[in-house]
C-alpha positions in Angstrom: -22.1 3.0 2.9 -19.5 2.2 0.5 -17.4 -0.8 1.0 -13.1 -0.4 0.3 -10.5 -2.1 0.6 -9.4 -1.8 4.7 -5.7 -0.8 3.7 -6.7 2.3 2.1 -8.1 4.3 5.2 -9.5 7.6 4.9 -7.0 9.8 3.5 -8.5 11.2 0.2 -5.6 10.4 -1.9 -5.5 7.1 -1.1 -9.6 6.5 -1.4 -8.7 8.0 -4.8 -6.1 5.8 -6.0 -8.2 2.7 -4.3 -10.9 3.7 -6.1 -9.7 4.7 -9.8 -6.2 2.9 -10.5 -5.0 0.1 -8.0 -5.7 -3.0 -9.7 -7.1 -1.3 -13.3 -5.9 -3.3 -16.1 -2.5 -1.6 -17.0 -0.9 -2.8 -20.9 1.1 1.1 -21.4 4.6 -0.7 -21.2 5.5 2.7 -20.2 2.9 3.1 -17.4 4.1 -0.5 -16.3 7.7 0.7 -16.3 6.6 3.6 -13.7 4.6 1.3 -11.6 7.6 -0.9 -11.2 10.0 1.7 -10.7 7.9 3.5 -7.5 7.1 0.2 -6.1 10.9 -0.4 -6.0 11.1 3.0 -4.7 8.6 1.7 -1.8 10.7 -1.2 -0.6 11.1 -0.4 3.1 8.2 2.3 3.0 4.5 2.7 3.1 2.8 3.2 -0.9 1.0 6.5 1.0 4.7 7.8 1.2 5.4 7.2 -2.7 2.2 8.4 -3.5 2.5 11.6 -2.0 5.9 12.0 -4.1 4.7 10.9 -7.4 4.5 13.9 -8.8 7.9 14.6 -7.9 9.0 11.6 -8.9 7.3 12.1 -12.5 9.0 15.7 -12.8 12.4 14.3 -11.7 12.2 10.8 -13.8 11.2 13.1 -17.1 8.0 11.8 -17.1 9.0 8.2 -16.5 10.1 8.0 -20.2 12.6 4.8 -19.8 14.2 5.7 -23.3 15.3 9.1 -21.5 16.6 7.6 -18.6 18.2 4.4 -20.2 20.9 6.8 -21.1 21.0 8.8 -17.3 24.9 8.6 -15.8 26.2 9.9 -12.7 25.4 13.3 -13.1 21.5 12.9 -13.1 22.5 10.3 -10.1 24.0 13.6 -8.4 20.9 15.2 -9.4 18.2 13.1 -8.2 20.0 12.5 -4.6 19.6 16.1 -4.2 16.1 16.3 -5.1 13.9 16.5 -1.8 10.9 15.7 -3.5 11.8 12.4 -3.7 13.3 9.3 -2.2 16.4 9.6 -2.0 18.5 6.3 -2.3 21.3 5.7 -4.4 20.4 2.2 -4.5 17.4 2.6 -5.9 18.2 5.3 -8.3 20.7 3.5 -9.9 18.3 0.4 -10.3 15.7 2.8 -11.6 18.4 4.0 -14.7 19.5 0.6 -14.6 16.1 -1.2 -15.0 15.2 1.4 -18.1 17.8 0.2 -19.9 17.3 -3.7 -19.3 13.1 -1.8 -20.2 14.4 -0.8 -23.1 15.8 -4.4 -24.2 13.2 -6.0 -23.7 11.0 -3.7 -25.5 13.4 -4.2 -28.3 14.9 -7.4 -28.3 12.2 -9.4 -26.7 9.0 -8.0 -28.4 7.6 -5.9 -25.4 7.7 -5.0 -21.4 3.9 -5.4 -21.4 3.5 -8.9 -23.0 6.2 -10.3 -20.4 4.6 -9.0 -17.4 1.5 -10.3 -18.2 2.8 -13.7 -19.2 3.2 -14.7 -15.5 -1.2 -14.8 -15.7 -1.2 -16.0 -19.3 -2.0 -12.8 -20.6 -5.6 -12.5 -18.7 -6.5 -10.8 -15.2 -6.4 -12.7 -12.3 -9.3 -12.6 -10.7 -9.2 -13.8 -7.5 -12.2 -13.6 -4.7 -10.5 -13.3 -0.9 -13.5 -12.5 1.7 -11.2 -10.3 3.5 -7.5 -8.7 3.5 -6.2 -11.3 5.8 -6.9 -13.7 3.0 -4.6 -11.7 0.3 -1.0 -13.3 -0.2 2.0 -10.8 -0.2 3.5 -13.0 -2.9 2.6 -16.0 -4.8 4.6 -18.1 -7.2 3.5 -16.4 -10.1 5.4 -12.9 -8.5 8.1 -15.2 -7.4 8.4 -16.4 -11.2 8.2 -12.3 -12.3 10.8 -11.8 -9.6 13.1 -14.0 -10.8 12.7 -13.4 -14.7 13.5 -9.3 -13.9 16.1 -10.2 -12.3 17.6 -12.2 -14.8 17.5 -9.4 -17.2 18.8 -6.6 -15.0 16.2 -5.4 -12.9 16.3 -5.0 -8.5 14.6 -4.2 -5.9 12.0 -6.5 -7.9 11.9 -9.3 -5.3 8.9 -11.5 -4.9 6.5 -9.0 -2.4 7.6 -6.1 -4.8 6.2 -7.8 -8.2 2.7 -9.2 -6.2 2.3 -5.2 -5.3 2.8 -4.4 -8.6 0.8 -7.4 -9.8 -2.1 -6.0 -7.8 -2.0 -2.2 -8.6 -1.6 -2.9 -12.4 -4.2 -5.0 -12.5 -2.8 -8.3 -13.6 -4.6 -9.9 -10.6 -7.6 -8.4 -9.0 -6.8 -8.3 -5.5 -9.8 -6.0 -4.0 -11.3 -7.8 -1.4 -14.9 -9.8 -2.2 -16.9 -6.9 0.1 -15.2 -4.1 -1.5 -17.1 -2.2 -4.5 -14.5 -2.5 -6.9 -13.9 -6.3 -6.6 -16.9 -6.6 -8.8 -16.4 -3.5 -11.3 -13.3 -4.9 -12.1 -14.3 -8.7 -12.6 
């Protein structure tokens, strides 16, 4: 029997994503950027209802190219608030346009999105070795240092729980549990 991760059940798209992305190594600044932007879109939901629209959310984001939407105004606001394929709050999509711009400053004032989101670990994985998911912090001072430095530079709904999620599902700390099959493939 194969040993998971508890919070991602049996639903096959889940067991999928457990199993081939959440907490893989991610450096793509741009593939960082989309991370960020869906967990932000998760704030208040559960990651199966984001997943299920990511597709969606790819389509209606133009492939979650942050120079594209850097440049978004009110009518692609309009737009995406009609969209039932996605989520549809005007908070967040106005943070979404708002963090590719602040994105696309720091790729070009500040020498890269993937370099300062891996700072916060010094650059390496995290490789941590919790027995069981009651063990597994939902934010830790390194996320509460990410937080913090996002914010600074324009980005929300990038509070301290949001960045540990993304911390974890980009792979900047390995957060699979010590039992799980994927704790040691990804050490």
């Amino acid at each position: 029997m194969t040993h998971r991760c508890a919070w991602c059940g049996a639903d096959p798209l889940y067991v999928a994503y457990h199993d081939t992305e959440w907490g893989v190594p991610e450096r793509d600044p741009r593939a960082l950027w989309e991370k960020l932007v869906l967990d932000g879109f998760q704030a208040g939901l559960s990651w199966i209802t984001i997943l299920r629209k990511r597709e969606a959310f790819r389509a209606a984001f133009a492939g979650f190219d942050p120079r594209r939407v850097a440049g978004w105004g009110e009518d692609e606001v309009a737009r995406l608030l009609a969209d039932p394929g996605i989520v549809r709050h005007r908070g967040k999509i106005e943070a979404a346009i708002d963090g590719a711009r602040a994105w696309c400053r720091i790729e070009d004032e500040e020498g890269g999105f993937t370099p300062l989101v891996w700072s916060f670990t010094g650059g390496a994985v995290r490789q941590n070795a919790w027995p069981s998911m009651a063990e597994v912090p939902t934010e830790t001072e390194e996320s509460r240092a990410m937080s913090r430095a996002l914010k600074a530079r324009g980005f929300r709904f990038v509070g301290p729980t949001i960045c540990y999620a993304f911390m974890q599902a980009t792979g900047i700390v390995n957060d699979h549990v010590v039992p799980c099959f994927r704790h040691a493939e990804l050490c």
